[in-house]
N, C-alpha and C positions, 0 to 999 in steps of 0.2 A: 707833626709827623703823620697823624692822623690823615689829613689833606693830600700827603703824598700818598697814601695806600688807597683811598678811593681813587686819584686820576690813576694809579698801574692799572687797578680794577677794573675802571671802565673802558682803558686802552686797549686792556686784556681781551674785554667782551665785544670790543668793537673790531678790533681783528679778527679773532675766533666765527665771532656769526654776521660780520658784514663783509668785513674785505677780503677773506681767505676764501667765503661762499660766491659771491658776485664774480661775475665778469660783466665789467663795465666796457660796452662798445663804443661809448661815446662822453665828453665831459658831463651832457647836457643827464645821460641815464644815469652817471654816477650820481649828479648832483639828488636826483630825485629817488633814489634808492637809498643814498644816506642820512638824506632828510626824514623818509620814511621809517629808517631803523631807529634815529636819534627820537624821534616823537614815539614811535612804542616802547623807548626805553627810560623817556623822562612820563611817559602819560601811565603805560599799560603796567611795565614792569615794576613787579616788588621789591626792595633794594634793602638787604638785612640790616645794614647802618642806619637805614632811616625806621626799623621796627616792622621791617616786612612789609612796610607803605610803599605805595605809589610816589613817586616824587610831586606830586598832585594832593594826591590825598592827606602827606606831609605837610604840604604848606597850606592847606584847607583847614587844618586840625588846630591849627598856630592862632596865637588870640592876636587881633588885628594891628597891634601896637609891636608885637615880636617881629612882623612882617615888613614893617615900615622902616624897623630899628634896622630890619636883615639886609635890608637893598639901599637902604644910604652906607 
């Protein structure tokens, strides 16, 4: 259930201050305007689930063997 409440979360966040804000004139500007919000929200922003971490700094923090186990 957990799983379910971050993707609303990020659905939420992603609407709110990318798609409700933007107007996209063309595919090509959508594409690079939502690339841009998705890389400040996995790089810059803090995320209370992960301990107020970066999703960066998250998996920076992780002991090298947690990371390996997490992505097989």
């Amino acid at each position: 259930m957990g799983g379910l409440h971050i993707n609303e979360s990020f659905n939420g966040k992603f609407r709110d201050e990318c798609l409700n804000v933007e107007w996209f004139r063309t595919r090509r500007e959508a594409c690079v305007l939502i690339e841009r919000w998705r890389r400040d929200y996995n790089a810059v922003r803090p995320h209370s689930s992960l301990g107020y971490l970066t999703p960066n700094e998250f998996i920076n923090q992780l002991p090298r063997e947690a990371i390996s186990t997490a992505i097989l």
